[in-house]
N, C-alpha and C positions, 0 to 999 in steps of 0.2 A: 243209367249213364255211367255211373260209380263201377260198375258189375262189368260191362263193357271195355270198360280203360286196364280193372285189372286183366281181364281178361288178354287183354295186347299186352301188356304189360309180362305178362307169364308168358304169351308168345315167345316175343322179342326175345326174354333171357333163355329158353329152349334152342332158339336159334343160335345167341350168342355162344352158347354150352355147345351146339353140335360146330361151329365154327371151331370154337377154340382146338378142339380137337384134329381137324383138318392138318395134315401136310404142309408144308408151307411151297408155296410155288417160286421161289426165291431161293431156293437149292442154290447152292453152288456147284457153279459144271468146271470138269478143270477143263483149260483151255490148251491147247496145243502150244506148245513154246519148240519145236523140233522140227518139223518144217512147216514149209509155204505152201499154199496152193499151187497145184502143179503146172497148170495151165496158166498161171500170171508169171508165175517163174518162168515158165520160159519164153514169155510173150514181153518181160521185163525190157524195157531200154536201158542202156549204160548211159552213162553220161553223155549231158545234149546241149547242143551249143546254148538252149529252150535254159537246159537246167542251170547252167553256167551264168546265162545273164539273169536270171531270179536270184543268185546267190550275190552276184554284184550289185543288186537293186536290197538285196536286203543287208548286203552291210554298209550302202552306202544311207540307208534308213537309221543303223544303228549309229555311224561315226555322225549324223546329224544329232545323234541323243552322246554322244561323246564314249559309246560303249565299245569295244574290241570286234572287232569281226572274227567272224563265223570261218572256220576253218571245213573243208571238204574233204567228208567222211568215210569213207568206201562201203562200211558196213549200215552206217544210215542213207546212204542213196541206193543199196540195194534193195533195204529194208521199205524205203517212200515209193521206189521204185515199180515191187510187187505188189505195192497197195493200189496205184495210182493202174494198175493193167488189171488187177482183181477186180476193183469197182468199174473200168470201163468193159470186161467179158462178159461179168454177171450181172450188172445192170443196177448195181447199189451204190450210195453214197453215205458215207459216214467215221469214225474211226474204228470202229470195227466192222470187222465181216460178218459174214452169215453164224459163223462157228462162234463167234464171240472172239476171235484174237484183236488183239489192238496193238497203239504201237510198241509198248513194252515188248509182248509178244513175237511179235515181227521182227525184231533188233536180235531176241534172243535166239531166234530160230535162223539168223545168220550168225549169232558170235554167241555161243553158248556160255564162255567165258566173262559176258559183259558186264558193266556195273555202270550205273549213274542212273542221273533223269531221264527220260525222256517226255517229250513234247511234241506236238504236231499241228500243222497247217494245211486244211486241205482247201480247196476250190473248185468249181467247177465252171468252165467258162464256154457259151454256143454263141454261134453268130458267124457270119462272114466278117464283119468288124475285126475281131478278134483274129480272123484267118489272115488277112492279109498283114494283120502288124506287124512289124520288125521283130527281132528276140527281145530286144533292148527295150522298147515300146510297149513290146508285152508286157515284159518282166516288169516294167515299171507299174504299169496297171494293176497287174493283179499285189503286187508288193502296196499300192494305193488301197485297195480294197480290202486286205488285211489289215492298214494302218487303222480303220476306222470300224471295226472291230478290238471291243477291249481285251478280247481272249486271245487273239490272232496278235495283237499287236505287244501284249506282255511276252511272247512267246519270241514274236522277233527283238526285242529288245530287253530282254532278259540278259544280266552279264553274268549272269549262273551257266548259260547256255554255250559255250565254247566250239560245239561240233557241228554239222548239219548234214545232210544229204539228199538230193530231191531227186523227188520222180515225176516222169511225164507220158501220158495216153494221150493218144490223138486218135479221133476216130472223126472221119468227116470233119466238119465246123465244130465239132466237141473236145473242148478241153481238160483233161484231169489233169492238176497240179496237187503234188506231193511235198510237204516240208516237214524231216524228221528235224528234231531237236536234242543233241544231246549235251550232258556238262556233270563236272562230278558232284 
């Protein structure tokens, strides 16, 4: 039994020894900060009546917490914008894409010159429910469903946060909503 145990025992550290040796698959890959995907880009909405009353629902969240409202960005609602038609083309949801850009990323590769935070909100909303709402109705809803999220909801109410810009995909009863965050 004695003879057996070391015997794993010498195992295990041979394997340990051929691990240790191993690559590590945690590389750092650089990520694209230059442009966008090409097909979200130009599949991008400009500003939408959609995006307009989420920005009114979300500083109407912040003046309930006594914080400054969010001013409308041109370079973060491009930036939310090609995220929000990225994830409804290719079928992903998340803050990054397939290549790994996020939203840092995404900001950079419209204003190469940029500086500060950045932050983000995203959602995804299906249902006829959802289809027939008002902007205003919407916008309240999904601003609701952020509140109650503690990551989502430092992010709208953050007085670090000064900038914003959002993006919106509609596809059938499918909703992607977009909220960059920026501040110095």
């Amino acid at each position: 039994m004695l003879l057996a145990r070391l015997m794993l025992l010498v195992a295990l550290c041979g394997l340990v020894a051929a691990c240790a040796g191993a690559p590590s698959p945690d590389k750092p890959i650089d990520v694209n900060t230059v442009t966008l995907p090409a097909a979200a880009s130009a599949a991008a909405e400009a500003e939408t009546p959609l995006s307009r009353a989420v920005l009114n629902a979300v500083n109407a969240f912040r003046a309930s917490r006594n914080v400054a409202p969010l001013s409308n960005d041109g370079t973060l609602q491009r930036a939310a914008s090609v995220h929000a038609a990225d994830m409804q083309l290719r079928g992903f949801y998340g803050h990054h894409n397939p290549e790994g850009q996020g939203p840092h990323e995404r900001v950079l590769a419209v204003s190469p010159t940029f500086k500060g935070k950045v932050a983000e909100n995203i959602q995804i909303v299906e249902g006829q429910t959802y289809a027939s709402m008002s902007d205003e109705a919407l916008a309240k809803a999904l601003v609701d469903k952020w509140a109650i999220s503690p990551a989502h909801r430092k992010n709208m109410q953050s007085s670090d946060m000064t900038r914003s810009g959002i993006g919106i995909a509609r596809s059938g009863d499918k909703l992607i909503v977009v909220q960059v965050f920026s501040g110095s």
